[in-house]
C-alpha positions as CSV (number, residue, x, y, z in Angstrom):
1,X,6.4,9.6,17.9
2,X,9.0,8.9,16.2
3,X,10.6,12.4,13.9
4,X,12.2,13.8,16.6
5,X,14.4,9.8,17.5
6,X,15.3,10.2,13.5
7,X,19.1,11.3,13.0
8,X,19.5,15.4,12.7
9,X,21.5,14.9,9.6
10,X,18.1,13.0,7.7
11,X,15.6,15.1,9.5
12,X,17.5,18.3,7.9
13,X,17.8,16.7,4.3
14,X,13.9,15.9,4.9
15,X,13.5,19.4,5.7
16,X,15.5,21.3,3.0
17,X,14.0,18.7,-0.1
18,X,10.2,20.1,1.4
19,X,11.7,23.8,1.6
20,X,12.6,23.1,-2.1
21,X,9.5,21.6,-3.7
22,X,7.5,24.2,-1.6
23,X,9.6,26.9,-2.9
24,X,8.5,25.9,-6.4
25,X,4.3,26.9,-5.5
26,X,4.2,29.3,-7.6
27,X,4.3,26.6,-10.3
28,X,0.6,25.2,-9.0
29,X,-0.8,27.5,-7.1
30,X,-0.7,31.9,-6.4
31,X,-2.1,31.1,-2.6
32,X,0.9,32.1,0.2
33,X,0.4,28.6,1.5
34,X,3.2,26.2,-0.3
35,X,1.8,23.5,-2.6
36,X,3.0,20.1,-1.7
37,X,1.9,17.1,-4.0
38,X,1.2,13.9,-1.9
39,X,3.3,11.5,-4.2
40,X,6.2,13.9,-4.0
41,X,6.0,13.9,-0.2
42,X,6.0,10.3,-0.1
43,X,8.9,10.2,-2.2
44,X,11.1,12.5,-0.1
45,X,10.5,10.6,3.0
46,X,11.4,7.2,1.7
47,X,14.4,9.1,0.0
48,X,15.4,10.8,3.5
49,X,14.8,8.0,5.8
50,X,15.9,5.2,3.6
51,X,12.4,3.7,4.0
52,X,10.5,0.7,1.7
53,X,8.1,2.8,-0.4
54,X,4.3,1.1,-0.3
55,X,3.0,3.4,-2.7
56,X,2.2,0.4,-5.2
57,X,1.4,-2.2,-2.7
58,X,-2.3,-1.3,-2.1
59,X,-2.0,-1.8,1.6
60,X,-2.6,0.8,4.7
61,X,1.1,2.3,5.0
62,X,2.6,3.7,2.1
63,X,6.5,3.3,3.7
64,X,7.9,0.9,6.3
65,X,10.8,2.7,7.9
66,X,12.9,0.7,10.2
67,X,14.3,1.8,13.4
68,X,16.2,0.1,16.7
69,X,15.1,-2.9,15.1
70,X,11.8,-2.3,15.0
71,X,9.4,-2.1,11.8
72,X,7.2,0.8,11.6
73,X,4.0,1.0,9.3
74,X,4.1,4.9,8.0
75,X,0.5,6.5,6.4
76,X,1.9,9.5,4.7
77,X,-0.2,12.3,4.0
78,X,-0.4,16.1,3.3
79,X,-3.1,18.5,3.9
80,X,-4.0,21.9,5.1
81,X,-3.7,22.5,8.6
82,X,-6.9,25.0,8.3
83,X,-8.4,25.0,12.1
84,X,-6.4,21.7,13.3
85,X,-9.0,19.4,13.3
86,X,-9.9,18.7,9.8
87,X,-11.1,15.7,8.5
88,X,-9.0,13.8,5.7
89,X,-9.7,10.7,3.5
90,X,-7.6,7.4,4.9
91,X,-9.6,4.8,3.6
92,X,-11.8,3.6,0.2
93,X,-13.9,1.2,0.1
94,X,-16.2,1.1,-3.7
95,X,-15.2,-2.6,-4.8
96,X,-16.8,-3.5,-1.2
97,X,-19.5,-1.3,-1.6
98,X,-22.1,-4.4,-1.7
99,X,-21.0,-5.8,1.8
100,X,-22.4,-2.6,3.3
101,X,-24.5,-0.2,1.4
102,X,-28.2,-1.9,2.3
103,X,-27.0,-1.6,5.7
104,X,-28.6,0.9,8.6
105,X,-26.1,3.8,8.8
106,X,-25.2,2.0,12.5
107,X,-24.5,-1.4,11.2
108,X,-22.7,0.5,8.0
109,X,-19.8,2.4,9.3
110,X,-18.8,-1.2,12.0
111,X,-18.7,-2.8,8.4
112,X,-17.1,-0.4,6.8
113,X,-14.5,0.0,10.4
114,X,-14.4,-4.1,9.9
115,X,-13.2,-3.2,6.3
116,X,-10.2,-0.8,7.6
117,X,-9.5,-3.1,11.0
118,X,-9.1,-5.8,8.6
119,X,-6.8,-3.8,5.6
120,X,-4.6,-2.4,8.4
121,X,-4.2,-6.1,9.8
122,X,-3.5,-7.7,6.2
123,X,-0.8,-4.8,6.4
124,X,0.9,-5.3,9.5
125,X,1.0,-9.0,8.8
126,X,2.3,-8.9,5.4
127,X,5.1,-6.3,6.2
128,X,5.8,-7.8,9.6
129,X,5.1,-4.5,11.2
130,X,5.6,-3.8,14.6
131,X,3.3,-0.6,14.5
132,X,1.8,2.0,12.4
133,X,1.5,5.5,12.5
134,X,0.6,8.5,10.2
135,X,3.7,11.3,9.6
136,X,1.3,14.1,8.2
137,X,3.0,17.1,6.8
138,X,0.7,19.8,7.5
139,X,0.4,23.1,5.0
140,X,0.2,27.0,6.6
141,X,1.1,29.8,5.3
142,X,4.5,30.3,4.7
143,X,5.5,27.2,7.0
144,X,5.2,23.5,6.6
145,X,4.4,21.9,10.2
146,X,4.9,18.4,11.3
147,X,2.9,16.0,12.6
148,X,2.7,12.3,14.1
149,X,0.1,9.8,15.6
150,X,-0.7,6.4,15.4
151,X,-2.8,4.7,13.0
152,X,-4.9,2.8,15.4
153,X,-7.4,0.2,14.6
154,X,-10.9,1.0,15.6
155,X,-13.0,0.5,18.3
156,X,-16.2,-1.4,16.4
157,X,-17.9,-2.3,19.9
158,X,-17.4,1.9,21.1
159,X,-18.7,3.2,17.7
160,X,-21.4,5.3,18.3
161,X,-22.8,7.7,15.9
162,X,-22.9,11.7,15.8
163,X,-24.7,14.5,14.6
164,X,-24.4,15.4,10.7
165,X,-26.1,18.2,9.0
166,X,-24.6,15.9,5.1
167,X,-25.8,12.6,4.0
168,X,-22.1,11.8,5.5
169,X,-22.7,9.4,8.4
170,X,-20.1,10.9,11.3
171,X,-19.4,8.5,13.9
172,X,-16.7,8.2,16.8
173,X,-15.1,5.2,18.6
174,X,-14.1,6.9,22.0
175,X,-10.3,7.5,20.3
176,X,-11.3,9.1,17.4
177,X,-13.6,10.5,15.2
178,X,-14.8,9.6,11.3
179,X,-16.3,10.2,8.6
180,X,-18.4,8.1,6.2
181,X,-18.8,9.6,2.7
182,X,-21.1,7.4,1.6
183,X,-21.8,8.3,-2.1
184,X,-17.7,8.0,-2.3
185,X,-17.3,5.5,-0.6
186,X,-14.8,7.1,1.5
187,X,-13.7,6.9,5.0
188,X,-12.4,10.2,6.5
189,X,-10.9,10.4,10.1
190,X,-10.5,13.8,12.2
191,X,-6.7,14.4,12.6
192,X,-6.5,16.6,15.5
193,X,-2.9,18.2,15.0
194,X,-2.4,20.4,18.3
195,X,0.9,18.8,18.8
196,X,3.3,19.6,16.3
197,X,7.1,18.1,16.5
198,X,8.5,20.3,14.3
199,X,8.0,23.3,12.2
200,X,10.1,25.1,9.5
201,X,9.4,28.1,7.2
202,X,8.8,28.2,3.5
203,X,9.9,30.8,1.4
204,X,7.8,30.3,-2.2
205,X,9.5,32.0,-5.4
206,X,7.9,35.2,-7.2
207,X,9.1,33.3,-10.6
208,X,10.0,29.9,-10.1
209,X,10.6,29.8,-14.1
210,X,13.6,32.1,-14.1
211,X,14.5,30.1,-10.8
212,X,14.2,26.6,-13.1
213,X,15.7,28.3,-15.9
214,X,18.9,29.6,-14.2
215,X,19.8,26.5,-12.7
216,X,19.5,23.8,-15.3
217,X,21.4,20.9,-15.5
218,X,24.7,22.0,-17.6
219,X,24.7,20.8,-20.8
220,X,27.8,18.1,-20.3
221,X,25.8,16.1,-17.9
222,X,24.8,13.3,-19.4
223,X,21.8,11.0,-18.3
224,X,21.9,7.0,-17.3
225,X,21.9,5.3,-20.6
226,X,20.0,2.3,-20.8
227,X,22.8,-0.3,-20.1
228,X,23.9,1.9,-17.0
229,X,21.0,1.6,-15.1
230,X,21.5,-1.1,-12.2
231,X,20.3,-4.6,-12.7
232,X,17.6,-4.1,-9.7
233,X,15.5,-1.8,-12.4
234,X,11.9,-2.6,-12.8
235,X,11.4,-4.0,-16.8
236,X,7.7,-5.5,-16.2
237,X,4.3,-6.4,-14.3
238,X,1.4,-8.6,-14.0
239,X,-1.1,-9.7,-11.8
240,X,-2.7,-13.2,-11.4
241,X,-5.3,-14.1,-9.1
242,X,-6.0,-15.5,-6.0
243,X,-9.0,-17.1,-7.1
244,X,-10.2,-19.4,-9.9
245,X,-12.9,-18.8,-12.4
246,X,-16.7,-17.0,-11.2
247,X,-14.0,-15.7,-8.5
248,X,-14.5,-19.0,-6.3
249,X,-11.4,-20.4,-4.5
250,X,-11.5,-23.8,-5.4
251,X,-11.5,-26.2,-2.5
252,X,-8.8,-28.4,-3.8
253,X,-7.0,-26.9,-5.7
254,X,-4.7,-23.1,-5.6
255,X,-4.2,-22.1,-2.6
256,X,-6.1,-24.7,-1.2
257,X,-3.7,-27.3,-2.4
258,X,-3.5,-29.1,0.4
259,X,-6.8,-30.1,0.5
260,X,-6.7,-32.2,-2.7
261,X,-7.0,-35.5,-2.8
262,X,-4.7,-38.5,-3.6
263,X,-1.2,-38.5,-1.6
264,X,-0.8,-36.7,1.5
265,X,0.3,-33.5,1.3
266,X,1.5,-30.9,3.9
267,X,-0.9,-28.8,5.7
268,X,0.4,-25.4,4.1
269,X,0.9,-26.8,0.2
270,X,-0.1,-24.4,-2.2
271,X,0.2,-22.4,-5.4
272,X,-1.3,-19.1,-7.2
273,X,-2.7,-19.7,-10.0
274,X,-1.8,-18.5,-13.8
275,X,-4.3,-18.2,-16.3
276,X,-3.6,-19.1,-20.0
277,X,-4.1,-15.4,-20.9
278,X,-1.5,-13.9,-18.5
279,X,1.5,-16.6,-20.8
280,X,-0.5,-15.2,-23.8
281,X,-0.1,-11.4,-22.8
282,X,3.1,-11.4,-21.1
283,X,5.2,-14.2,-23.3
284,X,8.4,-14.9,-21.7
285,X,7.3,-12.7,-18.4
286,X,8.5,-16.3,-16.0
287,X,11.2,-18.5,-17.2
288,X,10.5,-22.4,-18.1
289,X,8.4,-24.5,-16.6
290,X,10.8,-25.8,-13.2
291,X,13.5,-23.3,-13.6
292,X,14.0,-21.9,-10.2
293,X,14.1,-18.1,-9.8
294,X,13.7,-15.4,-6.3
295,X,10.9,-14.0,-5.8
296,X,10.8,-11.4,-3.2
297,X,8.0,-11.4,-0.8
298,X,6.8,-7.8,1.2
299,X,8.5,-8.7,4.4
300,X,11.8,-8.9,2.4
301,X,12.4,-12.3,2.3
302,X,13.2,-14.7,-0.5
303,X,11.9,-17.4,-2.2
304,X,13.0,-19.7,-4.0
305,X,10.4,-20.7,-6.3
306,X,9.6,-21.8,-9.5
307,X,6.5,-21.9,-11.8
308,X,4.9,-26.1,-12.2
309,X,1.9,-28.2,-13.6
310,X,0.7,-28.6,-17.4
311,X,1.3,-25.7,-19.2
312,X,3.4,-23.9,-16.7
313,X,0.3,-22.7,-14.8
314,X,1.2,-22.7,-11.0
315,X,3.7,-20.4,-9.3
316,X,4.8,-22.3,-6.0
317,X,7.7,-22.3,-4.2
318,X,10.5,-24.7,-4.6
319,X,9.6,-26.5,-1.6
320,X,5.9,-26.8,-2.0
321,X,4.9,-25.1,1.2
322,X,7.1,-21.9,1.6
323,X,4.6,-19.6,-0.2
324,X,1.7,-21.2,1.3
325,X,2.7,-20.8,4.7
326,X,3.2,-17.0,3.8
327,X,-0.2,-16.5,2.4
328,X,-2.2,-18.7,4.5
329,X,-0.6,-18.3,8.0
330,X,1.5,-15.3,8.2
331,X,-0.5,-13.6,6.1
332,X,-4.3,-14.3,6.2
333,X,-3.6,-16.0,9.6
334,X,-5.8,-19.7,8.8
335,X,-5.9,-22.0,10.9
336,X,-4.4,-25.4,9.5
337,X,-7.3,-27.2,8.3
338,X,-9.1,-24.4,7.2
339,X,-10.1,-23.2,3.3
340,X,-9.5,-20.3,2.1
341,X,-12.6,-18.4,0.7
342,X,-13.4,-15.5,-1.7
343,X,-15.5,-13.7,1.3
344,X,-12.1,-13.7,3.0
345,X,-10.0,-11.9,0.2
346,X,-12.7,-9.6,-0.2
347,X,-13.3,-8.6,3.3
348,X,-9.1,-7.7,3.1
349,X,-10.2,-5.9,0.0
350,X,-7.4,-7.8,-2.3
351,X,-7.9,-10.3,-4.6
352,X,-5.0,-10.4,-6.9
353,X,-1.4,-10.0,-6.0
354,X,1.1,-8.5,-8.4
355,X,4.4,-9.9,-9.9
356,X,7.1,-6.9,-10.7
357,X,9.9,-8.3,-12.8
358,X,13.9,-6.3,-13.0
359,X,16.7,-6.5,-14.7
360,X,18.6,-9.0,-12.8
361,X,15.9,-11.6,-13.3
362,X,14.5,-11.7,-10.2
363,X,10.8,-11.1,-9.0
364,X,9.1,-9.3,-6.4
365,X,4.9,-10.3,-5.2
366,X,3.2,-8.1,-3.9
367,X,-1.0,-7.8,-3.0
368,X,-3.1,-6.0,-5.1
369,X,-6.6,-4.6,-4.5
370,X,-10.1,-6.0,-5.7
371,X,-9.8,-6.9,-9.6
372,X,-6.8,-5.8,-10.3
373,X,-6.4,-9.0,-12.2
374,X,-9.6,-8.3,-14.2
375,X,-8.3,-4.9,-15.3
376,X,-5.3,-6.2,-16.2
377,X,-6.4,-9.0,-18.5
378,X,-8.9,-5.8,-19.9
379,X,-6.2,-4.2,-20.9
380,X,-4.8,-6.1,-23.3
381,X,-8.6,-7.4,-25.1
């Protein structure tokens, strides 16, 4: 695993920032076990470990930390330790409930393991991960306990199911055992933590108030003022689709481009589409119609790209094929030659991607989960 090949000097700010927050329990919680909120935790790690926080990308990991060159998927979580082989959520599936629920609980829980196989995939080829693992930090009394494992994809043709006194269907793939919640929709897996890297005690405050209170910012510091903050800051976000209307693909057109008709066109031509509504809810959002601009993909790399057609409503790349052979190969790995289909998005569980805009005029995309889009538009009728 890899906590212990992390530099002393970040594993013992990562250490003393969890001391802190857990020190601060008393604010949530009177048990002698330290409180730890999971978005905190996530934050601390990327802050320690200089890692690319996930948390908004709706994908499997929720940080990519690099190391000796390599890319490394990280599934963050924080639980109880309780007996050391608890169960805990990984996985939600409700926007692909209909795939599945008329299923026999057998054929149910390989869907739903085709479902997660599939996420984790999407994620590893977005990011350009080399692997994945969970970094689980694991709540005792008094102590906060570390622990590592990989995120591996499951066995679908080793599933075989196992005794449940719930309506949960429990099942195990000869690695590991899970848990099918489903009225939730859920997707559990057993984390069996009897190998802990590290371990560290937490000392929790009688009054973290008067703690809070006696050590306040001084009055003479000053906060960021708007025109100080750095030119990277996020100002705003939309989502488009990936799909045209009644959520069909069309088979010329979007990001089946390169299937139209007329000239001939490369193979991995294409563009996302932008509804009229998104230009009448986010005016000004993109700039003109062929003014080039970066856009910043998951896997850190830029684009060059620019938004095109009648009434400014395709964003492509400035060479016509970049993006496409992103989406389409690297990405959803099609073959050339082969369309793109709604069943395939929503089998990934995306369907939208996202489009954060900062200061400096720049762009970042990123995929978003199953209407996403639709909310979005919501929103603002």
């Amino acid at each position: 695993m890899y906590f212990n090949n992390l530099s002393a000097p970040e594993r013992q700010q990562y250490q003393s920032r969890l001391q802190l927050i857990g020190q601060l329990s008393n604010l949530f919680s009177s048990s002698k076990t330290p409180y730890l909120y999971y978005r905190v935790a996530e934050k601390i790690y990327c802050d320690c470990f200089n890692a690319d926080d996930l948390s908004r990308g709706d994908v499997a990991s929720d940080a990519v930390l690099i190391m000796d060159n390599l890319k490394i998927g990280v599934g963050l979580k924080t639980f109880l330790i309780t007996n050391g082989k608890s169960f805990q959520k990984i996985a939600e599936f409700n926007r692909q409930r209909s795939t599945y629920s008329d299923l026999p609980a057998l054929e149910m829980v390989k869907k739903v393991s085709e479902l997660r196989n599939n996420r984790i995939s999407f994620t590893q080829n977005a990011y350009e991960l080399d692997s994945a693992i969970y970094h689980c930090v694991l709540r005792d009394e008094g102590i906060f306990r570390i622990f590592e494992e990989t995120m591996d994809l499951i066995q679908i043709d080793k599933i075989k199911l196992l005794p449940s006194k719930t309506s949960n269907v429990i099942f195990s793939d000869g690695l590991h055992e899970y848990n099918f919640n489903v009225s939730k929709s859920t997707l559990l897996k057993r984390f069996i933590t009897d190998k802990i890297l590290h371990s560290f005690p937490v000392g929790i405050l009688d009054d973290p108030f008067y703690y809070l209170e006696n050590n306040k910012i001084n009055d003479d510091y000053k906060m960021q003022s708007v025109a100080e903050i750095k030119d990277t800051d996020l100002v705003d976000t939309l989502y488009l689709p990936l799909y045209g209307r009644n959520k069909v693909v069309g088979e010329r057109s979007a990001l089946n481009q390169w299937n139209a008709s007329g000239r001939a066109r490369d193979p991995n031509e294409a563009y996302i589409p932008i509804p009229a509504q998104v230009h009448k809810c986010k005016p000004g959002f993109f700039p003109s119609r062929d003014e080039s601009f970066d856009l910043l993909l998951p896997n850190n790399k830029i684009l060059l790209s620019k938004l095109c057609q009648d009434g400014s409503k395709a964003l492509m790349s400035y060479s016509n094929k970049e993006l496409g052979k992103w989406i389409l190969r690297d990405v959803l790995k099609l073959a050339e030659g082969e369309l793109l289909s709604y069943a395939r998005l929503h089998s990934i569980g995306i369907d939208s991607v996202r489009i954060d805009k900062f200061q400096d005029n720049t762009y970042a995309i990123n995929f978003a989960e199953i209407d996403s889009y639709e909310f979005f538009i919501k929103e603002f009728e």
